[in-house]
C-alpha positions as CSV (number, residue, x, y, z in Angstrom):
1,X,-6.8,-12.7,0.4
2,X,-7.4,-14.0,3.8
3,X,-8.3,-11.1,6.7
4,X,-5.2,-12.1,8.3
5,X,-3.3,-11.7,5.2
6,X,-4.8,-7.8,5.2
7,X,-4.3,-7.5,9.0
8,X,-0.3,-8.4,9.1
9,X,0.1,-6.0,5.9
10,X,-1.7,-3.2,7.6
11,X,0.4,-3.4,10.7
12,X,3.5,-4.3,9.1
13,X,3.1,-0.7,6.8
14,X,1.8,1.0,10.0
15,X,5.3,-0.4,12.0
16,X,7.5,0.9,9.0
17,X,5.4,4.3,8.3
18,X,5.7,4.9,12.0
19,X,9.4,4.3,11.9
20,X,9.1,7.4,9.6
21,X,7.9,9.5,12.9
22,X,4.3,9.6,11.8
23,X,1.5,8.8,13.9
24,X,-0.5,6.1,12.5
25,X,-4.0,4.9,13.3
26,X,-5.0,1.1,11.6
27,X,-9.3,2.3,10.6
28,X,-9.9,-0.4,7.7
29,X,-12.5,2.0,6.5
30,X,-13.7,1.6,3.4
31,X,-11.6,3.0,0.6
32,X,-8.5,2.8,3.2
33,X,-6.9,1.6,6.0
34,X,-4.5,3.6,7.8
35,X,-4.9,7.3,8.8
36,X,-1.2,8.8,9.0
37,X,-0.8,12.0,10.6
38,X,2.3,13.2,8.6
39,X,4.0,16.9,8.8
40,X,0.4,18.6,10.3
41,X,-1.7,16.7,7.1
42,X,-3.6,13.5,7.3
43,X,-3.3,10.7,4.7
44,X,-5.3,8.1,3.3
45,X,-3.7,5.3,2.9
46,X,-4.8,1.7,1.6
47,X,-2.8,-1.3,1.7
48,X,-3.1,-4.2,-0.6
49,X,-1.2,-7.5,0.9
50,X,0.4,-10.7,-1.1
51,X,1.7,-13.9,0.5
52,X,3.4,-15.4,-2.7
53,X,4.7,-14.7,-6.1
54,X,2.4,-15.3,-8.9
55,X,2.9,-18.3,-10.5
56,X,5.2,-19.0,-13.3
57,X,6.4,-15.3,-12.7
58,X,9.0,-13.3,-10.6
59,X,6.8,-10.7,-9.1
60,X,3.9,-9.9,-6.8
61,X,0.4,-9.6,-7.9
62,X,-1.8,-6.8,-5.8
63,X,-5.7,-6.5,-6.1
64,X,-5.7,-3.1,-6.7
65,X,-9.0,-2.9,-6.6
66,X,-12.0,-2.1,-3.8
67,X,-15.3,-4.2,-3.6
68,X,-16.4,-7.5,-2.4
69,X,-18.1,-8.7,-5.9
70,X,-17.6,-6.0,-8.9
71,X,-14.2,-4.9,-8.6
72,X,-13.1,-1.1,-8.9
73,X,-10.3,0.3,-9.3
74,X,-9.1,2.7,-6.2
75,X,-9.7,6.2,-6.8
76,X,-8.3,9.3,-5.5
77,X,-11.5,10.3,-4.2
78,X,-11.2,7.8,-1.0
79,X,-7.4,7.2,-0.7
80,X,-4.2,9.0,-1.2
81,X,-1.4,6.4,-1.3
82,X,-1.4,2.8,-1.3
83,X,1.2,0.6,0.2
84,X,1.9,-2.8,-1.8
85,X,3.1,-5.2,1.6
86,X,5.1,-8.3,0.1
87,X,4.5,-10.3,3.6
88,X,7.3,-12.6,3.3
89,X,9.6,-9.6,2.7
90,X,7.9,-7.8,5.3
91,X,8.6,-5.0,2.9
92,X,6.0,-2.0,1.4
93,X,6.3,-0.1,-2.0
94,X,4.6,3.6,-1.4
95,X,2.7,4.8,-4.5
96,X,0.6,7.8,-5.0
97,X,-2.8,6.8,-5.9
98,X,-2.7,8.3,-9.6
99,X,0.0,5.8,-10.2
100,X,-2.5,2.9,-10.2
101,X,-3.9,2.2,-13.3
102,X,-5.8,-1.0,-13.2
103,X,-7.5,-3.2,-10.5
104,X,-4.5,-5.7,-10.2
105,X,-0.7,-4.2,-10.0
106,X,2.2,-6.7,-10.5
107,X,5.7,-5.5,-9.3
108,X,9.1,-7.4,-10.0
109,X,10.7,-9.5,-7.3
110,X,13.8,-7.1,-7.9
111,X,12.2,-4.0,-7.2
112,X,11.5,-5.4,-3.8
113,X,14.8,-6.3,-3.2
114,X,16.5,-2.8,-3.7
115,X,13.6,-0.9,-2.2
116,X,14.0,1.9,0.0
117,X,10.2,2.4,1.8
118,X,11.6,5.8,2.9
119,X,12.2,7.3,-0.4
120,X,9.3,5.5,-1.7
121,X,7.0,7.0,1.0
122,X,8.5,10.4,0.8
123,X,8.3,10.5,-3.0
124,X,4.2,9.1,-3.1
125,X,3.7,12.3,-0.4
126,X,5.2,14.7,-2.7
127,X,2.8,13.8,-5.1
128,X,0.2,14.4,-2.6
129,X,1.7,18.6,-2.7
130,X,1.2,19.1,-6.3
């Protein structure tokens, strides 16, 4: 993934999180990449960008994963939610971190198309009360 890949999925997540009434702050820390002030708590949240379908398949493939060489898998330890930005969509699928379960995450085209980021987001933060 390119940085500017990564930058237009961080601010197009920040735009539609913000459209939520949260204030967001774009860090690109390591281990995440926005800070969201949400209902008095702060959240973590990295945000994994694709420009095009993998081939030979209907869906979007994320790196799920932290780390320039080795590859990890993101832990709850450094992020709270991650935000899967389909750029061309200019759409984001919400998850709670415990829901990633490998370093690369594939989601159908069709989920995409009937998303709904707000029940997404606000089902990902109810994770985050439990």
């Amino acid at each position: 993934m390119s940085l500017r890949t990564g930058r237009v999925g961080d601010l197009i997540a920040a735009s539609v999180i913000e459209s939520f009434g949260a204030d967001v702050v774009v860090v690109n820390r390591e281990g995440y990449d926005l800070l969201v002030d949400w209902q008095d708590n702060w959240i973590k949240v990295e945000i994994k960008s694709t420009q095009a379908k993998e081939l030979g398949r209907n869906c979007w493939t994320f790196r799920t994963a932290s780390g320039n060489k080795a590859k990890k898998r993101l832990i709850p330890t450094t992020v709270d939610i991650v935000g899967l930005v389909v750029i061309p969509r200019r759409k984001v699928a919400f998850t709670h971190i415990s829901q990633i379960k490998s370093v690369t995450t594939r989601v159908f085209d069709d989920k995409f198309q009937a998303l709904d980021e707000r029940d997404a987001w606000d089902q990902a933060c109810e994770l985050l009360n439990q």
